[in-house]
MARLUM-945993 format. One line per 4 residues: number of its first residue (from 1); their letters; for each residue x, y, z negated of C-alpha. Coordinates in steps of 0.02 Angstrom, whole numbers, plus 50000, padded with zeros to 5 digits. Layout:
residues N
NUM	A	X:Y:Z | ...
end
This chain:
residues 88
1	XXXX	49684:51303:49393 | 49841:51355:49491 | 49865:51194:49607 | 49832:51276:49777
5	XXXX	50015:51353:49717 | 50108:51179:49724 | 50206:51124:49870 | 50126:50959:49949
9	XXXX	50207:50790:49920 | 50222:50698:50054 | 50134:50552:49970 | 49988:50661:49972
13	XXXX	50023:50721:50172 | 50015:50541:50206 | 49873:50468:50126 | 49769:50634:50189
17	XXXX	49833:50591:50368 | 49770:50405:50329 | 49598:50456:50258 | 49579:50571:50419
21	XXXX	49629:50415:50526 | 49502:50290:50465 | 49373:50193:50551 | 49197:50166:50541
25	XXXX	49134:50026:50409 | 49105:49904:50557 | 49279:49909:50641 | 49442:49827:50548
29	XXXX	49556:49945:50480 | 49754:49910:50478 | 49839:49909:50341 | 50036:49915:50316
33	XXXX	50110:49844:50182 | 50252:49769:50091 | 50204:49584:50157 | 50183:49640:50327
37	XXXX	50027:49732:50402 | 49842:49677:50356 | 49660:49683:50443 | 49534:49713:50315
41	XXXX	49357:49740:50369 | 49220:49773:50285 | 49061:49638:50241 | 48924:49747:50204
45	XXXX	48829:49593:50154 | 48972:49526:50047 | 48941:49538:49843 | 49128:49502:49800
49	XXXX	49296:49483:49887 | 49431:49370:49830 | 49572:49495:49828 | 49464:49671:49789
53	XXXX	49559:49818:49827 | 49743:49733:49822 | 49782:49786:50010 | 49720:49971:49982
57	XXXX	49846:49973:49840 | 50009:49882:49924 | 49985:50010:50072 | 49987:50142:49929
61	XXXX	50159:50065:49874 | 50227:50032:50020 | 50184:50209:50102 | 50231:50318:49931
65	XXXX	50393:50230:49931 | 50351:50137:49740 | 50383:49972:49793 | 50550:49983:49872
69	XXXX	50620:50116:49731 | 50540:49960:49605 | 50645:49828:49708 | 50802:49914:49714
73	XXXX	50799:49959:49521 | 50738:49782:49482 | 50885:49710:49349 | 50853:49521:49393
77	XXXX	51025:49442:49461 | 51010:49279:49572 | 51154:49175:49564 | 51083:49030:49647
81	XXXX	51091:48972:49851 | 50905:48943:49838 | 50856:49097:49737 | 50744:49204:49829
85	XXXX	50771:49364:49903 | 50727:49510:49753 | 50583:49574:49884 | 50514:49401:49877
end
């Protein structure tokens, strides 16, 4: 429907490049995110996982950019010695 027109994003070069890069079920895959990078392998025997997807999705903010643009814009002033950092 005209797409194959558009310029690529480079959200979209990225995550392609990622998809290309990943690993057979049985080996960990790294993950970069905003808290700092994560293992996640796969239990093929497993029914449920405590945190689901969540480390898919903070690599997707962390490599499209969201969750720093989200930070910066984020209107919450601390005042206090003991207030944590906005990222926190």
């Amino acid at each position: 429907m005209g797409e194959e027109g558009f310029e690529e994003k480079e959200v979209v070069k990225a995550i392609g490049s990622a998809v290309q890069e990943m690993v057979p079920a049985a080996e960990e895959m790294c993950l970069l995110t905003p808290g700092g990078r994560f293992h996640v392998r796969w239990d093929e025997n497993g029914s449920a996982t405590a945190l689901g997807q969540l480390a898919f999705f903070a690599e997707f903010l962390e490599v499209s950019g969201l969750f720093s643009r989200w930070v910066e814009g984020c209107p919450l002033p601390y005042t206090s010695p003991n207030a944590p950092a906005e990222v926190d």
